[in-house]
C-alpha positions, -999 to 999 in steps of 0.1 A, spaced: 0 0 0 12 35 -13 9 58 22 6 91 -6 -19 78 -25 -40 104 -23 -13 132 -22 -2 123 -61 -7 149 -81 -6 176 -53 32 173 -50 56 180 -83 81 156 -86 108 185 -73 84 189 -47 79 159 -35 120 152 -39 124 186 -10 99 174 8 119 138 18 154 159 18 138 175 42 141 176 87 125 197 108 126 206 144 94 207 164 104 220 199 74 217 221 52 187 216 23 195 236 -13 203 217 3 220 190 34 201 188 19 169 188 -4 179 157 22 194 138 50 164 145 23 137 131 9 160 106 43 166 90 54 125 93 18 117 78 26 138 50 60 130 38 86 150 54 116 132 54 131 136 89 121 155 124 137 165 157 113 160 183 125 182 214 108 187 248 113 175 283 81 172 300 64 138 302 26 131 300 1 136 320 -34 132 324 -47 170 314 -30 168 283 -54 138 267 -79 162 260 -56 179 229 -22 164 227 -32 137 198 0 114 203 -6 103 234 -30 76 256 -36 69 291 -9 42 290 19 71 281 11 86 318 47 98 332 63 89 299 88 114 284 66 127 255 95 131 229 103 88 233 64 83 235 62 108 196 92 93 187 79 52 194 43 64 176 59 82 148 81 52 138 48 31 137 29 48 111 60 54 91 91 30 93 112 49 69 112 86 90 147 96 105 137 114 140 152 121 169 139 128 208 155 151 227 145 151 261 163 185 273 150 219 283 159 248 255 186 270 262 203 299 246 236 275 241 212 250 224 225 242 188 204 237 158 217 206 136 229 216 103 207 191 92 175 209 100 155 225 76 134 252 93 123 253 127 87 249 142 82 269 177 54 252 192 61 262 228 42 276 255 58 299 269 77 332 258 111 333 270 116 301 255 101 315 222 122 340 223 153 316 226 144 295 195 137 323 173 173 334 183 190 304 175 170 301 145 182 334 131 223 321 143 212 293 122 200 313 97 166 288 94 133 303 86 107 300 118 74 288 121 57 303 149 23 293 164 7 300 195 -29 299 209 -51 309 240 -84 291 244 -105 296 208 -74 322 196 -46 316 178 -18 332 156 3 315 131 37 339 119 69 325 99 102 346 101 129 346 78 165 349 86 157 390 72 127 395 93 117 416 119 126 390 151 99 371 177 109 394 205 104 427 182 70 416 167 53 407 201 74 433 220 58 441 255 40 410 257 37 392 295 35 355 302 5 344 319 6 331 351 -2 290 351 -15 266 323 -33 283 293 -69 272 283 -69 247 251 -91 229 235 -88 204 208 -104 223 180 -79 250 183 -53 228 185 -62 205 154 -66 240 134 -37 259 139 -16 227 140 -31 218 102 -20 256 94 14 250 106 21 220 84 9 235 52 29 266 59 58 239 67 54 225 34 45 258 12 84 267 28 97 236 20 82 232 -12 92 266 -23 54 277 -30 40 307 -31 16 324 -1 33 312 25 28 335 62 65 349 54 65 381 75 29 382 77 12 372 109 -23 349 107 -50 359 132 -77 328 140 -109 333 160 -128 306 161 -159 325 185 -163 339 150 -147 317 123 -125 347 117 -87 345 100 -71 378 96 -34 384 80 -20 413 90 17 423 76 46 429 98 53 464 97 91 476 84 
C-alpha cells in the first residue's frame, strides 16, 4: 500500500524530492506540537527532531493527539518518537528530552524550525537560534479559541520585536482540541508551502484565527 496515494498529483516531482530531503525541528510537543510532528510525518517530510522534556500527564489527553492513558509519566519526545516510527518506518527522527537553552544548537541538518512552545522566554530563545542558524521559523501560539500562526525569515523583523511588550501568563493556558487540530493543520501547510518553495506562504505576515467567530485575519509585519 502506497501511504501518498492520495497526495499524487498535489506534489511536483521537485516537490515531492524537497519534501523527503527534508528535517524539521518541532520544539514543544504539547497540543500543538503533537499535531504538527504527526501531521508533517503523515505527509511526507523526510526527517524530524522531536525536542521537549516534559512527560505526559493526564490533562493533556484532552488535545495532545500522540498520546493515551498508558503514556502517563512517559517522556513525550520517546512516547512521539515510538508512535511516529509506527505509522512510518522509513522517518529519521530524533527525541531530545532537554529543556531549551540559549547554548542549544540547531543541527545543520534541519530545515526550518517549528516553535510550538508555551511559553515566551523560550520563544524567544528558539527564534534566536534560529536566526544564528540562519533557518526560517514557524511560529504558532494559541489561548483558548485564539490563535496566531507567523513564519520569520533569517531577514525578518525577530519574535521578541513583533510581540514586543507582551507578559506571560501566570499558570497553564486554556486549550481545546479544535484550536489545537486548526492551527496545527496551518502549521504543516505553511511547513510544506516553505519547504516546497510555493507561493503564499505566512513569510513576514502574521495569521490571526478566531474561532468564537470563524474569523482569519493576515495582518503584515510592519518595516
Amino acid at each position: 500500500m502506497n501511504l501518498y496515494a492520495r497526495q499524487h498529483g498535489l506534489f511536483s516531482p521537485e516537490e515531492w524530492a524537497r519534501l523527503k530531503a527534508a528535517t524539521v525541528l518541532v520544539a514543544g510537543l504539547g497540543g500543538l506540537g503533537s499535531f504538527v510532528a504527526e501531521g508533517l510525518c503523515r505527509s511526507g517530510v523526510g526527517g524530524l527532531v522531536l525536542l521537549d522534556d516534559d512527560r505526559v500527564s493526564p490533562p493533556d489527553l484532552n488535545r495532545q493527539i500522540l498520546y493515551t492513558a498508558d503514556d502517563m509519566g512517559r517522556f513525550k519526545a520517546q512516547v512521539a518518537k515510538d508512535r511516529l516510527l509506527k505509522i512510518r518506518d522509513d522517518l529519521w527522527v530524533e527525541a531530545w528530552v532537554q529543556r531549551l537553552t540559549p547554548d542549544f544548537t540547531i543541527p545543520a541538518r534541519v530545515s526550518l524550525v517549528v516553535d510550538a512552545l508555551d511559553n515566551w522566554e523560550s520563544r524567544f530563545v528558539l527564534d534566536d537560534l534560529a536566526f544564528k542558524a540562519g533557518k526560517h521559523l514557524v511560529h504558532a501560539g494559541l489561548k483558548g479559541p485564539f490563535g496566531q500562526v507567523l513564519t520569520l525569515s533569517p531577514s525578518s523583523p525577530r519574535l521578541r520585536e513583533v510581540f514586543a511588550g507582551v507578559e506571560e501568563e501566570s499558570g497553564p493556558l486554556p486549550a481545546t482540541f479544535s484550536i489545537c487540530a486548526v492551527l496545527g493543520g496551518l502549521v504543516v501547510e505553511e511547513v510544506l508551502k516553505i519547504v516546497c518553495g510555493r507561493e503564499g506562504a505566512l513569510v513576514d505576515r502574521l495569521l490571526l484565527v478566531d474561532l468564537t467567530t470563524y474569523d482569519f485575519e493576515i495582518v503584515p509585519l510592519a518595516r
